[in-house]
N, CA, C and O atoms as a Tinker XYZ file with bonds, in Angstrom:
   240  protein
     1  N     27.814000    5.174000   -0.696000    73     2
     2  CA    28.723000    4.084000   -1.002000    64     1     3
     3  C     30.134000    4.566000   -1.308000    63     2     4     5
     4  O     31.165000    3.924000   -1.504000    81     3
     5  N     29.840000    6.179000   -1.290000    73     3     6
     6  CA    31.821000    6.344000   -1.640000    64     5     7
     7  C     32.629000    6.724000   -0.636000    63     6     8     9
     8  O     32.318000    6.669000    0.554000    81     7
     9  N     33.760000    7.147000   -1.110000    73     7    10
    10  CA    34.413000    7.267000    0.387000    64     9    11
    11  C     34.324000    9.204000    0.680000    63    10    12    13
    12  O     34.475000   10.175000   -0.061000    81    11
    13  N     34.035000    9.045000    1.995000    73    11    14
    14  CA    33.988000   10.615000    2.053000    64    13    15
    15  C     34.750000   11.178000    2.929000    63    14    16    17
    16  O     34.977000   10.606000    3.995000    81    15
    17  N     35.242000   12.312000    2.658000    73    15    18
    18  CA    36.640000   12.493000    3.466000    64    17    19
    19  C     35.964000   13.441000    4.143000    63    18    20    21
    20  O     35.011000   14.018000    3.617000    81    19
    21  N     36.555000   13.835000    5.933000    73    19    22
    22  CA    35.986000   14.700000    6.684000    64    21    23
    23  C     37.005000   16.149000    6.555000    63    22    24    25
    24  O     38.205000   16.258000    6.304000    81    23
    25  N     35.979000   17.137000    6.836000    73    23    26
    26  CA    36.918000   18.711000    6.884000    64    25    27
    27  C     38.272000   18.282000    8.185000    63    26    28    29
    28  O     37.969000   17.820000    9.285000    81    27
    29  N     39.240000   18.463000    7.899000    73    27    30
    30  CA    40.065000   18.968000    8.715000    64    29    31
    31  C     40.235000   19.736000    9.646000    63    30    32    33
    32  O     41.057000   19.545000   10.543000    81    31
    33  N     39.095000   21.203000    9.511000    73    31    34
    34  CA    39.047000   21.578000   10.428000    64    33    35
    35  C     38.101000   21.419000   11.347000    63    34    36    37
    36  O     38.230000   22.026000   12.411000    81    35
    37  N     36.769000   20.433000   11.092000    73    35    38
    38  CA    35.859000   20.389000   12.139000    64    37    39
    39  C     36.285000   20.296000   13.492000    63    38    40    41
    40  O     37.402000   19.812000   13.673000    81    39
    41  N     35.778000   20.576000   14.249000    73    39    42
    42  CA    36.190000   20.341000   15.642000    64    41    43
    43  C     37.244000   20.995000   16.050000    63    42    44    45
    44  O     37.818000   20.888000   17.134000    81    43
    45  N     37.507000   21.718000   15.108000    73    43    46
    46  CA    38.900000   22.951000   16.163000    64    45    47
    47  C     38.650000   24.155000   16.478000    63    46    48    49
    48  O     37.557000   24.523000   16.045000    81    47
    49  N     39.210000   24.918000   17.051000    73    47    50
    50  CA    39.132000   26.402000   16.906000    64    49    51
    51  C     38.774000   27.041000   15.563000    63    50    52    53
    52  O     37.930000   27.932000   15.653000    81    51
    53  N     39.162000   26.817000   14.534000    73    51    54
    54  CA    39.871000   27.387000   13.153000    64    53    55
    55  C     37.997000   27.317000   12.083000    63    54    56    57
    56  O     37.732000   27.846000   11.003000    81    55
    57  N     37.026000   26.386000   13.069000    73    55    58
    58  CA    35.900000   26.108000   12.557000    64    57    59
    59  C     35.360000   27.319000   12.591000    63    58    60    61
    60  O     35.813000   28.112000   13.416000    81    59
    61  N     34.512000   27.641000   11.899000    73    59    62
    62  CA    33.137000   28.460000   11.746000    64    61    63
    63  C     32.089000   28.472000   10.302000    63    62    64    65
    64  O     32.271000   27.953000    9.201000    81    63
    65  N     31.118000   29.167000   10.751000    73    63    66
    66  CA    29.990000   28.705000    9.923000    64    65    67
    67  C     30.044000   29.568000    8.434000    63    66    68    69
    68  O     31.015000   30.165000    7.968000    81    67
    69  N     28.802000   29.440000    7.908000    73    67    70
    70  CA    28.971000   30.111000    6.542000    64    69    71
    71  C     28.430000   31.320000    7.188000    63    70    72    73
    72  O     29.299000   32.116000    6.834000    81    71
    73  N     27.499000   32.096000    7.976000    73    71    74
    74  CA    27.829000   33.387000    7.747000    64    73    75
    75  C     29.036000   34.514000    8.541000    63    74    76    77
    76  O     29.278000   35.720000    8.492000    81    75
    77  N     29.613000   33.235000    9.305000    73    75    78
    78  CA    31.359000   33.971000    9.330000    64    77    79
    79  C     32.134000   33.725000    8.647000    63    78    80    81
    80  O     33.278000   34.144000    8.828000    81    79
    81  N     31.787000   32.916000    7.554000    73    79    82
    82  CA    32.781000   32.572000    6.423000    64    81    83
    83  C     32.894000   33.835000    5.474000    63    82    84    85
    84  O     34.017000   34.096000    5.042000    81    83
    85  N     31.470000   34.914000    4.992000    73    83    86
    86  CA    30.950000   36.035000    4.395000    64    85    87
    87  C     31.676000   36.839000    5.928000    63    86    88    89
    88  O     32.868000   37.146000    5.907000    81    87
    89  N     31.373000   36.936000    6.373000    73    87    90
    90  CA    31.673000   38.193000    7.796000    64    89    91
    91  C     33.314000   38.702000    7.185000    63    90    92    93
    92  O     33.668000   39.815000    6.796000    81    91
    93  N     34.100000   37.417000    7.286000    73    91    94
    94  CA    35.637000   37.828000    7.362000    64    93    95
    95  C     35.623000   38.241000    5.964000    63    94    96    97
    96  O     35.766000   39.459000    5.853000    81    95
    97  N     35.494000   37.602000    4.839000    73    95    98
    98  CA    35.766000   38.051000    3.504000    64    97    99
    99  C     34.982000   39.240000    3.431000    63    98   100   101
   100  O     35.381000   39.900000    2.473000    81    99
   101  N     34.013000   39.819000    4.041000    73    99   102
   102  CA    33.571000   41.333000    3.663000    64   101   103
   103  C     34.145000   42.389000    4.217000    63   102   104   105
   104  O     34.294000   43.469000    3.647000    81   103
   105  N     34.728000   41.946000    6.121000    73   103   106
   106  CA    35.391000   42.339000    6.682000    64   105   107
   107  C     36.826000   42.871000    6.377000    63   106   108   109
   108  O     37.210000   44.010000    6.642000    81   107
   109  N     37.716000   41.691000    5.663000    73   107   110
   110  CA    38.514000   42.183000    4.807000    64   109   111
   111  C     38.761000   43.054000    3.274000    63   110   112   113
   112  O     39.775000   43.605000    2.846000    81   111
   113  N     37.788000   42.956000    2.851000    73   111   114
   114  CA    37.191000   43.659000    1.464000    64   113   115
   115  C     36.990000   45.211000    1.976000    63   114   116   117
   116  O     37.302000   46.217000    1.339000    81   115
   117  N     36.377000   45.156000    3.316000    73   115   118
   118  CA    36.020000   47.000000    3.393000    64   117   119
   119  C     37.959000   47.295000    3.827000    63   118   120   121
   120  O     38.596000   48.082000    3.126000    81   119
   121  N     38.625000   46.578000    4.975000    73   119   122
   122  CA    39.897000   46.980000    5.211000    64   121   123
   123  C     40.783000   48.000000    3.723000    63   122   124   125
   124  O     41.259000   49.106000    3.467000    81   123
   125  N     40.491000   46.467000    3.043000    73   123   126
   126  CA    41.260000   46.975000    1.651000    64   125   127
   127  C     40.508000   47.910000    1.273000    63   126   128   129
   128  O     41.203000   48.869000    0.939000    81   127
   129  N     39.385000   48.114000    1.156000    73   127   130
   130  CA    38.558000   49.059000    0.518000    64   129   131
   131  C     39.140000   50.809000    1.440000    63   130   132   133
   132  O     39.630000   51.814000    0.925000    81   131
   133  N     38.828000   50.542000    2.795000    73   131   134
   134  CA    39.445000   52.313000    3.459000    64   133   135
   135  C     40.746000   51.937000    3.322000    63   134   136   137
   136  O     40.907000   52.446000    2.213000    81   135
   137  N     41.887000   51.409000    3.592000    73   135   138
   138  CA    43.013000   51.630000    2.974000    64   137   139
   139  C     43.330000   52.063000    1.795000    63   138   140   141
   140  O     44.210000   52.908000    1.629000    81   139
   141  N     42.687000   51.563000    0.892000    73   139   142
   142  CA    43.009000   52.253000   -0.640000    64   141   143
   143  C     42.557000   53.655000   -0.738000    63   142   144   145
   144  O     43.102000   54.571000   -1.353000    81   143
   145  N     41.437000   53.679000   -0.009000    73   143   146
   146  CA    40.557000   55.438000    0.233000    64   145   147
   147  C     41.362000   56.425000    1.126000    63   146   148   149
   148  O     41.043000   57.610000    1.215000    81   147
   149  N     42.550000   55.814000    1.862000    73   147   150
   150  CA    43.462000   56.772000    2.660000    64   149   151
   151  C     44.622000   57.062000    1.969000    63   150   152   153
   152  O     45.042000   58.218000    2.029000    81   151
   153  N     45.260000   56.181000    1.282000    73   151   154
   154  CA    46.385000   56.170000   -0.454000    64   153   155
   155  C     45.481000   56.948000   -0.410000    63   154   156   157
   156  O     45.433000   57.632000    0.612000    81   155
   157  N     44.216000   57.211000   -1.660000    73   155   158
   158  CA    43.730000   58.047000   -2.445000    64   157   159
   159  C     44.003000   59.521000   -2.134000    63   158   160   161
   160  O     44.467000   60.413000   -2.845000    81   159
   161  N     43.468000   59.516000   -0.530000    73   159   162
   162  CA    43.061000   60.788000    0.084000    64   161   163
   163  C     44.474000   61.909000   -0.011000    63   162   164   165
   164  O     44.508000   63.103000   -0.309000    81   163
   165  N     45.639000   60.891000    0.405000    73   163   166
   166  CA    46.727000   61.694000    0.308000    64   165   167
   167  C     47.117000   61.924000   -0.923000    63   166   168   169
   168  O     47.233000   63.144000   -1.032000    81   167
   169  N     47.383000   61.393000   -1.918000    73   167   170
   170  CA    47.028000   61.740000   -3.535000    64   169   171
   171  C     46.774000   63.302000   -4.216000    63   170   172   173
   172  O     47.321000   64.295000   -4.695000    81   171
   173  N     45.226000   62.534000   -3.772000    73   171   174
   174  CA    44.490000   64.145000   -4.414000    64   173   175
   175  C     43.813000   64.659000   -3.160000    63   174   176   177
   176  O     43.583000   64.185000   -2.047000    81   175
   177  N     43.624000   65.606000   -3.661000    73   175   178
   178  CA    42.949000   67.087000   -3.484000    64   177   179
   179  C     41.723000   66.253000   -2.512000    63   178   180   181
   180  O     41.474000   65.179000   -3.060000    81   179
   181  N     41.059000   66.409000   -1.485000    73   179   182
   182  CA    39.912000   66.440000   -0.599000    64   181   183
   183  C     38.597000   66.551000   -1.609000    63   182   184   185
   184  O     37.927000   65.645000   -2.104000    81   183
   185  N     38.451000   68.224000   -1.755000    73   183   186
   186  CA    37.596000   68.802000   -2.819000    64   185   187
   187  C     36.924000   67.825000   -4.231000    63   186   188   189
   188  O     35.787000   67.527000   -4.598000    81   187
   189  N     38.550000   67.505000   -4.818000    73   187   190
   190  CA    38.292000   67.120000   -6.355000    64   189   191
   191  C     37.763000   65.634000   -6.032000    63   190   192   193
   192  O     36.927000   64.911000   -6.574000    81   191
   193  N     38.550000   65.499000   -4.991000    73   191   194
   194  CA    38.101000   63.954000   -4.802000    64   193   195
   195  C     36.348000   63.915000   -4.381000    63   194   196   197
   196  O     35.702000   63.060000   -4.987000    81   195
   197  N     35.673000   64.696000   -3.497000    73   195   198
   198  CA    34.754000   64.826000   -3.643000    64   197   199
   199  C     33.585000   64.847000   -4.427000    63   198   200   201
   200  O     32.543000   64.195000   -4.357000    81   199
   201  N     34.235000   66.318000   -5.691000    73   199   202
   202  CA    33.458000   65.998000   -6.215000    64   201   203
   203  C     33.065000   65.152000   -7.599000    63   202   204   205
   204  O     32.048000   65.162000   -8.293000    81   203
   205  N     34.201000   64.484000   -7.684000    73   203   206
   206  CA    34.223000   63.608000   -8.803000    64   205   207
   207  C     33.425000   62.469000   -8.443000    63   206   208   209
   208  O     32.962000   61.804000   -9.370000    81   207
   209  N     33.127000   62.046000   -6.973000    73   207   210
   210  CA    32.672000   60.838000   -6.310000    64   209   211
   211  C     30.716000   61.673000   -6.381000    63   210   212   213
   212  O     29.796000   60.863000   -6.485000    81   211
   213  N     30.458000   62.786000   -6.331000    73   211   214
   214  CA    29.214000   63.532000   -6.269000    64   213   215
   215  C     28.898000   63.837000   -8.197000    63   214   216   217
   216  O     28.131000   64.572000   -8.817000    81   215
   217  N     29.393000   63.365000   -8.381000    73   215   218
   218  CA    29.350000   63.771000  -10.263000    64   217   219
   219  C     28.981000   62.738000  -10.287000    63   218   220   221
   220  O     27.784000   62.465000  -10.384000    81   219
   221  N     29.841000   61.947000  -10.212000    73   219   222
   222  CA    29.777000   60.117000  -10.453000    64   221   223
   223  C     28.109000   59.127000  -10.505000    63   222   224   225
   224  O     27.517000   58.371000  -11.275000    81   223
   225  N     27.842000   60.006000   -8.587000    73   223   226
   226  CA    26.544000   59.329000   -8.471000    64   225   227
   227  C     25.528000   59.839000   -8.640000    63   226   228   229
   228  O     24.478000   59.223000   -8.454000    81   227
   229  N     25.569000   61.389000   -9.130000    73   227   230
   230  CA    24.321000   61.859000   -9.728000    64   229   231
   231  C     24.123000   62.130000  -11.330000    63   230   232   233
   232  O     23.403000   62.853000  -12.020000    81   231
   233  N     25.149000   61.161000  -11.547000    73   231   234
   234  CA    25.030000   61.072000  -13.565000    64   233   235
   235  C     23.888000   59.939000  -13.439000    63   234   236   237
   236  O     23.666000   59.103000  -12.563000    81   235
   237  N     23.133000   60.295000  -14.886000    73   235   238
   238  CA    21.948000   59.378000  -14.635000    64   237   239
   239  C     22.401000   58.436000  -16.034000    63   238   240
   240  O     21.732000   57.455000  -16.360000    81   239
């Protein structure tokens, strides 16, 4: 009985579903994610960076 408003984008190009709705937002999340890991890389040290990431995941 109420009024229901339709998506705007149904029916265009610009449509897609919910698991390309997750695809792009994870898609973009790893981008940012190796971009920030290539900053890092030039930063520091290869090595230290290593093994601080190998410390990290074998602390219990």
């Amino acid at each position: 009985m109420g009024i229901r408003h339709g998506n705007m984008l149904d029916g265009t190009m610009w449509e897609f579903g919910r698991p390309a709705f997750w695809a792009v937002h994870l898609a973009g999340a790893a981008v940012l994610f190796f971009l920030g890991m290539r900053f890092a890389v030039r930063r520091v040290p290869v090595p230290i960076m290593l093994f601080s990431m190998l410390r990290s995941l074998l602390r219990h």
